[in-house]
C-alpha positions as CSV (number, residue, x, y, z in Angstrom):
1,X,120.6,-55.4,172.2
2,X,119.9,-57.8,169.7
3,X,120.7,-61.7,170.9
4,X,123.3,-63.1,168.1
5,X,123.1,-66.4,170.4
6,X,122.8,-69.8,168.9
7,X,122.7,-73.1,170.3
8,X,122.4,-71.9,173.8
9,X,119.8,-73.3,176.4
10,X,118.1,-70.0,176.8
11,X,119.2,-68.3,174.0
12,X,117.0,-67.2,170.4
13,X,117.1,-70.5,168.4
14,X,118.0,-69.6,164.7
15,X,117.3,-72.1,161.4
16,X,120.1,-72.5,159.1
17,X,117.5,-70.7,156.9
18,X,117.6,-67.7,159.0
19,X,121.5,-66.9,159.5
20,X,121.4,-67.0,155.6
21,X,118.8,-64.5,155.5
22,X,120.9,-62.5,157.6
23,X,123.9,-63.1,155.7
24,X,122.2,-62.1,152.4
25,X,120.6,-59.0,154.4
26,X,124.8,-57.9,155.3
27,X,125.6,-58.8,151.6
28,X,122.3,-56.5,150.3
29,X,123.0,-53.6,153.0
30,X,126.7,-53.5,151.8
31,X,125.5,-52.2,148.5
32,X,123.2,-49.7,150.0
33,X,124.7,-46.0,150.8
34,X,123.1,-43.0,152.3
35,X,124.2,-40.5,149.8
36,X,123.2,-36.5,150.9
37,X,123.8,-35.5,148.0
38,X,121.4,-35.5,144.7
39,X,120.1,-38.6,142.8
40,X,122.7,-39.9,140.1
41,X,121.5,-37.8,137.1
42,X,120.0,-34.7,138.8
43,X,122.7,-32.8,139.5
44,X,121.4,-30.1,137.2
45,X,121.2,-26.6,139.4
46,X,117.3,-25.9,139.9
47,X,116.0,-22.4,141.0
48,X,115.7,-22.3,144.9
49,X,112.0,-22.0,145.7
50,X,110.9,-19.5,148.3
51,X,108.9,-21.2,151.2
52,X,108.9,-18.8,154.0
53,X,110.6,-15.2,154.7
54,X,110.8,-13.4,157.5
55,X,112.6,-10.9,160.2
56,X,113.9,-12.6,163.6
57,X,116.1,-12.0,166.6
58,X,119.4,-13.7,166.8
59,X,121.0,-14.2,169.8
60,X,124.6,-14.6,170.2
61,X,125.7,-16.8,173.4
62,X,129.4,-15.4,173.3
63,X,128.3,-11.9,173.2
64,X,124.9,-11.7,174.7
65,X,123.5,-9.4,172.5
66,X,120.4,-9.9,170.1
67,X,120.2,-8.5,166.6
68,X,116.9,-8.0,163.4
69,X,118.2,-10.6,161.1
70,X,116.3,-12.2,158.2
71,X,115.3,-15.2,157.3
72,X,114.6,-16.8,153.9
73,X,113.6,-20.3,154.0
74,X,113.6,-22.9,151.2
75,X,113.2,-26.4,150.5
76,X,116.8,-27.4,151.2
77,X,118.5,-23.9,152.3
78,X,117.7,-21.6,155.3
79,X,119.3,-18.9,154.8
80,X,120.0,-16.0,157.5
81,X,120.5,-12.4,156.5
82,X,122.1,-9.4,158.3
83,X,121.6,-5.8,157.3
84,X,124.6,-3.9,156.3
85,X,125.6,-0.8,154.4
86,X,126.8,-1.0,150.9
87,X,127.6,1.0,148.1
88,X,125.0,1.1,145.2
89,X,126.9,3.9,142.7
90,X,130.0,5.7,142.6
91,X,133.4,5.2,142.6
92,X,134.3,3.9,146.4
93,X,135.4,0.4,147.0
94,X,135.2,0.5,150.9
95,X,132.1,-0.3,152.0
96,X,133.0,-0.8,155.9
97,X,134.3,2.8,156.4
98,X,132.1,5.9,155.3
99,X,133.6,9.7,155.9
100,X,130.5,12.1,156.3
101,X,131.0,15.8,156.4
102,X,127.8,17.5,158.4
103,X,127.2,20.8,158.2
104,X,125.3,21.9,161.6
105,X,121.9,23.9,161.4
106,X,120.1,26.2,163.9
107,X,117.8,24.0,164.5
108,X,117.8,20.2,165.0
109,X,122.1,20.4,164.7
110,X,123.0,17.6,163.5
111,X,119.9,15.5,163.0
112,X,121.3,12.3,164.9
113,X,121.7,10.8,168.5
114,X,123.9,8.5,169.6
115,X,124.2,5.8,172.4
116,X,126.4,3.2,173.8
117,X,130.4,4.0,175.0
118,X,133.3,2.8,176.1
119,X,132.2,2.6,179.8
120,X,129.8,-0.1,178.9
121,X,132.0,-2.3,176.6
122,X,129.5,-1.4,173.6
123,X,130.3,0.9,170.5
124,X,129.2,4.8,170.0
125,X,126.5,4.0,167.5
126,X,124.2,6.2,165.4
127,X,120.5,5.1,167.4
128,X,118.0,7.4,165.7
129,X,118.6,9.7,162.6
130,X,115.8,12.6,162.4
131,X,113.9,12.8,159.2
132,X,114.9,15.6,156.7
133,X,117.5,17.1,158.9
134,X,121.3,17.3,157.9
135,X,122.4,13.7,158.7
136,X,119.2,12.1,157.0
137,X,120.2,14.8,153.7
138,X,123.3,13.4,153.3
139,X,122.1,9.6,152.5
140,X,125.1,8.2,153.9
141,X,124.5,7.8,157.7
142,X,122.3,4.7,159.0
143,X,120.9,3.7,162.5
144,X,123.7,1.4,163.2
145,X,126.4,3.0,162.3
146,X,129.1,3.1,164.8
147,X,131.2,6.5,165.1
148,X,135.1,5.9,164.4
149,X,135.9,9.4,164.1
150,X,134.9,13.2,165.0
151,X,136.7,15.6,163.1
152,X,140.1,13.1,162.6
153,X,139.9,12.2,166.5
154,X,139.6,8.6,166.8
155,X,136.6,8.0,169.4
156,X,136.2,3.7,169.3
157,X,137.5,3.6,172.9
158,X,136.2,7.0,174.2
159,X,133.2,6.6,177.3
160,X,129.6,8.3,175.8
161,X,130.2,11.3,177.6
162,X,133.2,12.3,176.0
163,X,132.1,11.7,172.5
164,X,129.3,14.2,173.5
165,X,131.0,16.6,174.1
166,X,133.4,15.6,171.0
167,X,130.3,16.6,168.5
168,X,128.7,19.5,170.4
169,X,132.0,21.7,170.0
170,X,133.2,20.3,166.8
171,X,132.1,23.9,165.4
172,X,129.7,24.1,162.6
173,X,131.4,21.7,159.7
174,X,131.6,18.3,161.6
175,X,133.6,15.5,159.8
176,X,132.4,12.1,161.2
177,X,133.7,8.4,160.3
178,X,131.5,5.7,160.5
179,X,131.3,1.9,160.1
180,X,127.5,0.1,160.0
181,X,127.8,-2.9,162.6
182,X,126.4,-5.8,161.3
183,X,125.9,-7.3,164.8
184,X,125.1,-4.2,166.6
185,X,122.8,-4.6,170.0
186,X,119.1,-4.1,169.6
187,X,118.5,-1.4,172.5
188,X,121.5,0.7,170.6
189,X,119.0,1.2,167.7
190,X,115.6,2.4,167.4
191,X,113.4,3.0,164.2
192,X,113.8,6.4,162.1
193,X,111.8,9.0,163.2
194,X,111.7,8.2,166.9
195,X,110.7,11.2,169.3
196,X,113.6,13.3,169.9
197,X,115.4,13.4,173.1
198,X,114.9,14.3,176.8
199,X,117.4,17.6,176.7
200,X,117.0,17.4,180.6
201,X,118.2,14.4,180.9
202,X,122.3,13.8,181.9
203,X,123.5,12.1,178.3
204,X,123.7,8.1,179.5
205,X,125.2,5.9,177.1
206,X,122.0,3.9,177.2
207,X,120.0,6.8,176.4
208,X,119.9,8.6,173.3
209,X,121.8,11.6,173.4
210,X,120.8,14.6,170.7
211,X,123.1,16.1,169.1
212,X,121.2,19.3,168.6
213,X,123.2,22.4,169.6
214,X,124.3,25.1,167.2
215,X,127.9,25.8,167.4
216,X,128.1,28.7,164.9
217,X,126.3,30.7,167.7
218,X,124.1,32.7,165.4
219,X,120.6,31.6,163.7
220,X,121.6,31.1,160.0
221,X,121.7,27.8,159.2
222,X,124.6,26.8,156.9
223,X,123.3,25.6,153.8
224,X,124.0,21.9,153.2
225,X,126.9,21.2,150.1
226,X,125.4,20.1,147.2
227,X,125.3,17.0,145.8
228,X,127.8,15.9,143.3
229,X,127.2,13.3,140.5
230,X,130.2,11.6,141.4
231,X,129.8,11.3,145.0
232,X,129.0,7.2,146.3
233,X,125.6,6.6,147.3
234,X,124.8,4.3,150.1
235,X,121.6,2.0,151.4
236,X,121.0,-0.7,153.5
237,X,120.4,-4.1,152.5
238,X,119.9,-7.8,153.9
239,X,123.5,-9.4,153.0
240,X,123.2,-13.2,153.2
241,X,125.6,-14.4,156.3
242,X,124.7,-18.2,157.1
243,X,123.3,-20.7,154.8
244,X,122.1,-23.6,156.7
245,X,121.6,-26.9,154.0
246,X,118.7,-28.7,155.9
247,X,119.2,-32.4,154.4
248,X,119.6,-34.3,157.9
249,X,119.7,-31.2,159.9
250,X,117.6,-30.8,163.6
251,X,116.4,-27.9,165.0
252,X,115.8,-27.5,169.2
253,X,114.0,-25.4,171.3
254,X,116.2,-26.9,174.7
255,X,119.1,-25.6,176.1
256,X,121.9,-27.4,174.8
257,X,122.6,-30.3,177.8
258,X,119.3,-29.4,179.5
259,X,115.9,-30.0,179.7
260,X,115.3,-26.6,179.8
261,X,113.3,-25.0,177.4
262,X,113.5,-22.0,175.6
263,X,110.5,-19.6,175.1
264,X,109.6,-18.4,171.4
265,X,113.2,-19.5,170.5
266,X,115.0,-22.4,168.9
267,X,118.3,-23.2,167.2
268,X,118.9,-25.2,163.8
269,X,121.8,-27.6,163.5
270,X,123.1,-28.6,160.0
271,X,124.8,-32.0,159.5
272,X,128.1,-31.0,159.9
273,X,127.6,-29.0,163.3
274,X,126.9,-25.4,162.2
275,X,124.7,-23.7,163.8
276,X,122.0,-20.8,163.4
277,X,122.9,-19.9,166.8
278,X,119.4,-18.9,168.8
279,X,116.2,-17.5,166.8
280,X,114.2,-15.8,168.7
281,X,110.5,-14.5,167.8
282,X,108.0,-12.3,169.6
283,X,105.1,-14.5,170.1
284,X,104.9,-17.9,170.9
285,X,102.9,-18.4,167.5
286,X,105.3,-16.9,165.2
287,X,107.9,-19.3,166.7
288,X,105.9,-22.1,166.1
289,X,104.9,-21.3,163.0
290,X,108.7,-21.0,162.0
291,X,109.8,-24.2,163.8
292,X,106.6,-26.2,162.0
293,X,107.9,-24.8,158.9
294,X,111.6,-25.8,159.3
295,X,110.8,-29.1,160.5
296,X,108.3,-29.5,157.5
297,X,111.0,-29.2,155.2
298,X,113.9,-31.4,156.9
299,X,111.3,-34.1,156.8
300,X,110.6,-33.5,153.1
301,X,114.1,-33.9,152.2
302,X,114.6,-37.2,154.8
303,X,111.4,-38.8,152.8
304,X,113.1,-37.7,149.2
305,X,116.1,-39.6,150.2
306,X,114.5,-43.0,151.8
307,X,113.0,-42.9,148.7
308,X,116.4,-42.9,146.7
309,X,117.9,-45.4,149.5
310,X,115.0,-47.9,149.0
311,X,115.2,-47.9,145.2
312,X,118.5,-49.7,145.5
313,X,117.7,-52.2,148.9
314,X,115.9,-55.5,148.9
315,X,112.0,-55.3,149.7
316,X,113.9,-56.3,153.0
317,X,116.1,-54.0,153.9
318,X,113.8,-50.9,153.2
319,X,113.8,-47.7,155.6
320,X,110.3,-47.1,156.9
321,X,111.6,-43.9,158.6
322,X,115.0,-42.1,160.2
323,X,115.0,-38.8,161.9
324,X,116.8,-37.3,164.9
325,X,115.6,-37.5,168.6
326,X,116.8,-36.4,171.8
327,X,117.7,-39.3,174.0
328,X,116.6,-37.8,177.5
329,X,118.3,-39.6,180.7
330,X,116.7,-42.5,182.7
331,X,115.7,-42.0,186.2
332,X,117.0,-38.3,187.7
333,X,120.6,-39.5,187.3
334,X,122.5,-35.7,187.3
335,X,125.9,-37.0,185.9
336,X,123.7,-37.7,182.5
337,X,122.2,-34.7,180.3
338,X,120.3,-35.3,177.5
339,X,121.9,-35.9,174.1
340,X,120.9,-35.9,170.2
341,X,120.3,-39.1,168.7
342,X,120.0,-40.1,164.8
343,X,117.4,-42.7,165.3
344,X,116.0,-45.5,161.7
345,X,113.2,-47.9,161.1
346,X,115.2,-50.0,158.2
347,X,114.1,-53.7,157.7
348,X,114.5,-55.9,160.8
349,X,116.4,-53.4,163.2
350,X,115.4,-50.2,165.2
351,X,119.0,-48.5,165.0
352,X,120.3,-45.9,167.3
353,X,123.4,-43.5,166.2
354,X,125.5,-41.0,167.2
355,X,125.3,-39.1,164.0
356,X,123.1,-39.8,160.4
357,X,124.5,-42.9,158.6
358,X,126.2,-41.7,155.0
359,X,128.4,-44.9,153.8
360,X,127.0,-48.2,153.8
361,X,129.8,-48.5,156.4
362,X,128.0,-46.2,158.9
363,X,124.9,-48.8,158.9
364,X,127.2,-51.3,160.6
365,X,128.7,-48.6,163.4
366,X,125.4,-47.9,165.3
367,X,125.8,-47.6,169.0
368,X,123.0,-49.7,169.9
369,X,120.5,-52.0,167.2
370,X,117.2,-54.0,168.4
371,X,114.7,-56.5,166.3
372,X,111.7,-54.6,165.6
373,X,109.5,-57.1,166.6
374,X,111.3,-57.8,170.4
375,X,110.8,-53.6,170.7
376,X,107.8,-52.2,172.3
377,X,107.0,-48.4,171.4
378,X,104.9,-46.2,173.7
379,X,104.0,-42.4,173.7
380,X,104.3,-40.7,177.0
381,X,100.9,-38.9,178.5
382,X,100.7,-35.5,177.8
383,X,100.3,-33.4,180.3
384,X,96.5,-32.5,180.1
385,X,95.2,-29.0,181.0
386,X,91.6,-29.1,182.6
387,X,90.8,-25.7,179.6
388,X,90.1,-27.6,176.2
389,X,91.3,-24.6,174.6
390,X,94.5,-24.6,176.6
391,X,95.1,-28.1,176.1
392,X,94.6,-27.8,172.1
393,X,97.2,-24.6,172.2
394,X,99.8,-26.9,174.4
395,X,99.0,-29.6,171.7
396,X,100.0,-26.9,169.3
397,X,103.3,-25.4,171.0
398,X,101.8,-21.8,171.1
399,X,101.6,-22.2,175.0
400,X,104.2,-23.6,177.2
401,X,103.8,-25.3,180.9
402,X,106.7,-25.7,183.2
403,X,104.4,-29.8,183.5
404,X,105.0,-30.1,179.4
405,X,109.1,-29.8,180.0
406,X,110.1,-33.1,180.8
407,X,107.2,-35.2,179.8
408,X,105.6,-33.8,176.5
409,X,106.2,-35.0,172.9
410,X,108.1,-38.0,174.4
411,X,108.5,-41.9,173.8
412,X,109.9,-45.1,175.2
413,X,111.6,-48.1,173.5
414,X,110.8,-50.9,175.6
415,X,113.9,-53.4,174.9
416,X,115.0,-56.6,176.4
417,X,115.8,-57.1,180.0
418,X,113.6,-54.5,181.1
419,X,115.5,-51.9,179.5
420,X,114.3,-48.9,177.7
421,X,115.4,-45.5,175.8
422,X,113.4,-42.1,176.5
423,X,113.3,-40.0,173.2
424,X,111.8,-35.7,173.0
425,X,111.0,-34.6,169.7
426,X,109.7,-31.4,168.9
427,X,106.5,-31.2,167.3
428,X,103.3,-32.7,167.9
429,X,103.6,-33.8,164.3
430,X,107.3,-35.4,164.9
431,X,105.8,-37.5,167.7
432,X,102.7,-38.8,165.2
433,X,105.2,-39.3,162.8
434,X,107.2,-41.6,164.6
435,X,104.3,-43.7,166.0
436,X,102.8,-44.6,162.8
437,X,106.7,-45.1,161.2
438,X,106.7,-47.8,164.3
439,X,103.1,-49.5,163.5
440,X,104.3,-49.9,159.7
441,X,107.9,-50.8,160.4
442,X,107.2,-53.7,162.9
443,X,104.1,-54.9,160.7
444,X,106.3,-55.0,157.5
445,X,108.9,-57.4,159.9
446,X,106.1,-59.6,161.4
447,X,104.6,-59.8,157.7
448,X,108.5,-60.9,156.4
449,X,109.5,-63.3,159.0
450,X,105.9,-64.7,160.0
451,X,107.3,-66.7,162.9
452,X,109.3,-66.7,165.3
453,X,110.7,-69.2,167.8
454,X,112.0,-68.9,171.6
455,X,113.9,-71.7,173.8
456,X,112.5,-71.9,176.9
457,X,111.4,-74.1,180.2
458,X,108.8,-75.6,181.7
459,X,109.1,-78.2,184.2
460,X,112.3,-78.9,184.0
461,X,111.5,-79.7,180.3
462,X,113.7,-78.1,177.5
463,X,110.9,-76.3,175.2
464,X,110.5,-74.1,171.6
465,X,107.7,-71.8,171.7
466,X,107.0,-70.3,168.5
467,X,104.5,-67.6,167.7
468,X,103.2,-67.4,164.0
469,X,101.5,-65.2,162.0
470,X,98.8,-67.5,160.7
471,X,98.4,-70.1,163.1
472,X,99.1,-68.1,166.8
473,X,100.8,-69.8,169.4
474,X,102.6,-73.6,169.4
475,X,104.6,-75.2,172.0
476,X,107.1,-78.2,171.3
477,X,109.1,-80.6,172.5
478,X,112.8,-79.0,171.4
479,X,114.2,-82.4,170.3
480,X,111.5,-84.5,169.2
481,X,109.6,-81.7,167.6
482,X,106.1,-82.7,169.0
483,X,104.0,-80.4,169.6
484,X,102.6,-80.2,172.8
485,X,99.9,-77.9,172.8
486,X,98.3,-75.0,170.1
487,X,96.3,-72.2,170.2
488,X,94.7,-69.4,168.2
489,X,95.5,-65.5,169.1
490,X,91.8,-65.0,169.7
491,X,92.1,-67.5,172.7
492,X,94.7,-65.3,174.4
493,X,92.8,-64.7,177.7
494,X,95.2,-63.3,179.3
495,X,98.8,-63.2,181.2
496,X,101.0,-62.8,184.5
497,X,104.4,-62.5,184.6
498,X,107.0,-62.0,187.5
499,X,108.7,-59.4,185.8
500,X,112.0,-61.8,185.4
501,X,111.6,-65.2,183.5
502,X,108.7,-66.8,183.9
503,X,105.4,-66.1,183.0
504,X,101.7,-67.8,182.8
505,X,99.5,-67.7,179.6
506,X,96.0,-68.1,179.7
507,X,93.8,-69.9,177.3
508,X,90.5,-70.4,176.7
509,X,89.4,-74.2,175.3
510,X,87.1,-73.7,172.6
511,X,85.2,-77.0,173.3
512,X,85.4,-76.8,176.8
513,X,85.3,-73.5,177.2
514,X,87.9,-73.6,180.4
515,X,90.7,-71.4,180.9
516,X,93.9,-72.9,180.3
517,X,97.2,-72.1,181.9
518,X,100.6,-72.8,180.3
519,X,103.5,-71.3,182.3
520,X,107.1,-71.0,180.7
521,X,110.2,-69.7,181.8
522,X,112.4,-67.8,179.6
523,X,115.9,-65.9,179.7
524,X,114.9,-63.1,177.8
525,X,111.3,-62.8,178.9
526,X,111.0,-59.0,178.2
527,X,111.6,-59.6,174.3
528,X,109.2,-62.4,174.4
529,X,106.3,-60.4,175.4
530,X,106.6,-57.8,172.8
531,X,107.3,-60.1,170.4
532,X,104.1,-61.6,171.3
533,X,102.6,-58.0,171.1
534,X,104.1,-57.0,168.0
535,X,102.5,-60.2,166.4
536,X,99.0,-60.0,167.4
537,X,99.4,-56.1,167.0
538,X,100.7,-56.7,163.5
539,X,97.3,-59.4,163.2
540,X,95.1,-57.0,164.2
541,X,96.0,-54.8,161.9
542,X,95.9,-57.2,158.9
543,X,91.9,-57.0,159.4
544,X,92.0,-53.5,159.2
545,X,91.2,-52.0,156.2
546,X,92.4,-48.2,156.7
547,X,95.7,-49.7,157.4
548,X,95.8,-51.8,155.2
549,X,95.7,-49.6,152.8
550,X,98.1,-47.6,154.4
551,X,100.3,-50.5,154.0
552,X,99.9,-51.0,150.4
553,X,100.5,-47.5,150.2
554,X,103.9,-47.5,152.1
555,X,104.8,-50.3,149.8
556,X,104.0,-48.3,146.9
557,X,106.1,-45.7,148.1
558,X,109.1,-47.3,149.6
559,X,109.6,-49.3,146.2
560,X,109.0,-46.9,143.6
C-alpha cells in the first residue's frame, strides 16, 4: 500500500515540493472522468462493421442443455443469434403457434419423426423432416418444432410413447400444432434429410421415432391440398437475442470461482454483469480463434478511450494501460477462490478495483493503490513441454495441459513488506501486453520524479538514501545534509539482504578497484529494492534505442 508517512523515523521522507505535486496530481485527476460512452462530438450513429461471424454452441447452466446459436461480432457489439420461425407473407400475426394440417401418404406417412417426452422432462419435438414428403410440402414444419397438439388433443405433458401412438391412428388428415423452440436441446434435432428410422426399434424418446404408417389402410395416397395465395408462409431465420457492448467487458475460459478450466469454451461479461452464458466450439482452434478475436476488440476499444482520458490529464496523470485480470489466491488457502480484478497503469500508481473506474470519483475508491516505482512485475514460467511444436500450440491456446491450469499466462506484483498479488489473463497476447504496459509505465514515473529518497539506519546513525536518475546512489547525513558517500549505478556489484530491514550494498572503487560495502537498515526494505530496480531498469532502458523509441512513441500516443 502506498506509505502516506511523513516525518516518521522510518517512514518515506517527502519535500514540501512533493506533497504539492501530489496535491496538484488530486486537483488534475478531479477533472479527469472515464466516460464509456463516445467522444464529446461523435455521437453521430456509424454503420456497425462486421469483424467476425460464426455458428457456436451455447450452454445454458440452469438448464443443462446446449443449443446452434450465431454469432456476429463487431468492433463494439457481439451480438448472439438464435434460430426461430417467422412469418415472411400472409396474413398471420402469431408467429409462436403454427396449425399444420397433414395429409398421410402410402408411403413415407407423414414425412417427420419425433423425439423427446414428458418422461424425460424435454418437449415432443419435430427431430428430422424427410425431404419432399408431406411435412416438408407443406413449408410450415421445421426441425425444432415442438408438437402442442394432435388433432385438438393437447400433447405438451404426454410421455413419447403416447404421442406415438397419438399420430399413427390420427387417420389419414392429421391436424398438428406446433411451436419452434428457440432453446430446444441439440440431440432433439438432427439435420434435414437424416437416414430414416430403425422401424425395429421400441420408439424411445431419445430416438427418432417415424411416423410412417398409413392409416387409410389402402395404397392411394391422398393428394396433398393445394396451396392458396393467401395461406402464411414460414422460414427460419437467426433472430438477434443478446447484444453484448464490449467497451470494458472480459471474457473467461475458467469456471466461475475456480481454477478450473474449460475446454473449447468461454464466457463474455459486459460491464454491467450480463453475460453470454457459455460458448462452446468444436475444436480447440476455433475457440481460440474466437476468444483472440473478442479479446482483440475489447482491447481496441480500452486503447480508444485511454486515448480520450489522456487528452484531458496532465502529461502526469496519463494511463499507460487498464484492463481486467483475475486475481488468483496466495498460497492453497481453500476459503479464497479466485476473483476478477479491474487492474490501471495511470501516472504514479498501479491501481487495483473491484469494478472499471467511470467518474473521476471511482479513481479515488480503489481497493488497493502502489507507487509504480516501489512495485516489482514478474511473469510466471510457463509450463514448458519437451515437443517444440507442443510447446508453440500451448503458447497459442490450441492445446491445453492440466500443468498450464494454475501457472500459465500469470503474473506477480511484488509490493512492500514482502507482499504480492497473483494475476491470470487469458491470452498469450494479454500477458505481453501487460509486461510491456509495466516497462513503459514505471519508466515514464522514474523519468518524472528522477529521485527518490528513503530514511533509514546505519549504525545507530539516522540516514537519507536517495537514488537518482542521473547521478545513481547518495547517502547523507539526515540533518546536516552531508553526504557521506556516492556512487554510480555501474558500480553496483552487488547485494544481500535478510529478507526483513537490513541489507548490504556492494561497491566497487573505481580508483581502488575494491569492493565496498555499505549496509543500511530500513522499515520498508521490500519497496526499497524495487525502487532501486525500477531505477536502474528505467536507466538501462534510456540507452536503448528500440525502446526508446517505443517511448517517444507512447508519448506520441498518450498525448495526442
Amino acid at each position: 500500500m502506498v506509505n502516506r508517512r511523513t516525518g516518521s523515523r522510518w517512514g518515506v521522507m517527502q519535500t514540501d515540493e512533493e506533497q504539492q505535486q501530489q496535491q496538484q496530481q488530486k486537483k488534475q485527476r478531479s477533472r479527469c472522468v472515464l466516460t464509456v460512452g463516445a467522444e464529446p462530438g461523435r455521437n453521430e450513429q456509424r454503420p456497425a462493421l462486421l469483424t467476425k461471424s460464426g455458428i457456436a454452441l451455447l450452454y445454458n447452466e440452469e438448464t443443462n442443455n446446449t443449443y446452434d446459436v450465431c454469432l456476429k461480432l463487431t468492433k463494439e457489439v457481439l451480438t448472439i443469434q438464435k434460430l426461430d420461425v417467422v412469418c415472411t407473407s400472409g396474413s398471420e400475426s402469431q408467429v409462436n403457434h403454427r396449425t399444420v394440417v397433414l395429409r398421410r401418404q402410402a408411403t413415407g406417412g407423414l414425412g417427420l419423426s419425433i423425439k423427446g417426452g414428458a418422461e424425460h422432462n424435454v418437449p415432443v419435438v419435430i427431430s428430422k423432416i424427410f425431404k419432399d414428403q408431406v411435412a416438408d410440402q407443406t413449408g410450415k414444419l421445421f426441425v425444432g418444432d415442438a408438437v402442442l397438439q394432435v388433432n385438438g388433443i393437447n400433447v405438451e405433458h404426454c410421455t413419447h410413447e403416447e404421442v406415438v401412438h397419438l399420430l399413427r391412428t390420427a387417420g389419414d388428415e392429421v391436424t398438428i400444432t406446433v411451436r419452434y423452440l428457440r432453446e430446444v436441446p441439440s440431440f432433439l434435432k438432427l439435420p434435414l434429410g437424416s437416414p430414416g428410422p430403425d422401424h425395429s426399434r421400441v420408439s424411445s424418446p431419445l430416438f427418432d421415432s417415424g411416423v410412417h404408417l398409413n392409416g387409410n389402410g389402402n395404397n392411394t395416397a391422398p393428394s396433398p391440398p393445394s396451396p392458396s395465395a393467401n395461406e402464411p408462409k414460414y422460414e427460419k431465420r437467426w433472430l438477434d437475442a443478446v447484444s453484448l457492448p464490449l467497451l470494458m467487458a472480459r471474457v473467461s475460459r475458467y469456471k466461475a470461482g475456480k481454477d478450473k478450466l474449460r475446454f473449447n469454451c468461454f464466457e463474455v461479461f459486459a460491464l454491467d454483469g450480463a453475460s453470454t452464458n457459455i460458448l462452446q466450439f468444436c475444436t480447440a482452434a476455433e475457440s481460440t480463434d474466437w476468444l483472440q478475436a473478442i479479446s482483440t476488440n475489447i482491447n481496441d476499444l480500452t486503447q480508444e478511450n485511454i486515448k480520450i482520458i489522456n487528452k484531458y490529464c496532465s502529461s502526469d496523470d496519463q494511463i499507460v494501460h487498464m484492463g481486467w485480470a483475475c486475481e488468483c489466491p496466495e498460497g492453497s488457502a481453500p476459503v479464497r477462490s479466485s476473483t476478477f480484478k479491474f487492474l490501471a497503469l495511470r501516472g504514479p500508481y498501479f491501481y487495483i478495483f473491484k469494478s472499471p473506474p467511470i467518474s473521476a470519483a471511482d479513481w479515488g475508491q480503489a481497493e488497493t493503490t502502489y507507487n509504480l516505482y516501489e512495485v516489482l512485475f514478474k511473469v510466471h514460467k510457463l509450463w514448458m513441454a519437451e515437443d517444440c511444436w507442443l510447446q508453440a500450440r500451448l503458447y497459442l491456446g490450441l492445446e491445453h495441459s492440466p500443468e498450464q491450469d494454475t501457472e500459465s499466462l500469470c503474473f506477480s506484483i511484488l509490493v512492500g513488506h514482502g507482499q504480492s498479488h497473483t494475476f491470470r489473463v487469458e491470452l498469450a497476447t494479454d500477458l505481453a501486453i501487460w509486461e510491456k504496459s509495466f516497462q513503459r509505465a514505471v519508466f515514464l514515473e522514474v523519468q518524472r520524479i528522477q529521485s527518490k529518497s528513503y530514511m533509514c539506519s546505519s549504525q545507530g546513525n539516522v540516514l537519507c538514501f536517495t537514488i537518482d536518475f542521473a547521478s545513481g546512489f547518495t547517502c547523507s547525513e539526515s540533518t546536516s545534509k552531508t553526504i557521506l558517500w556516492r556512487y554510480k549505478f555501474s558500480q553496483l556489484k552487488g547485494s544481500s539482504d535478510d529478507g526483513k530491514t537490513r541489507v548490504k550494498l556492494l561497491f566497487k572503487n573505481p580508483e581502488s578497484k575494491q569492493i565496498e560495502m555499505k549496509e543500511l537498515e530500513f522499515a520498508n526494505l521490500t519497496a526499497v529494492l524495487h525502487c532501486i530496480h525500477s531505477f536502474i531498469a528505467a536507466k538501462v532502458a534510456s540507452m536503448d534505442p528500440l525502446f526508446m523509441c517505443s517511448q517517444s512513441f507512447l508519448g506520441n500516443y498518450t498525448n495526442s
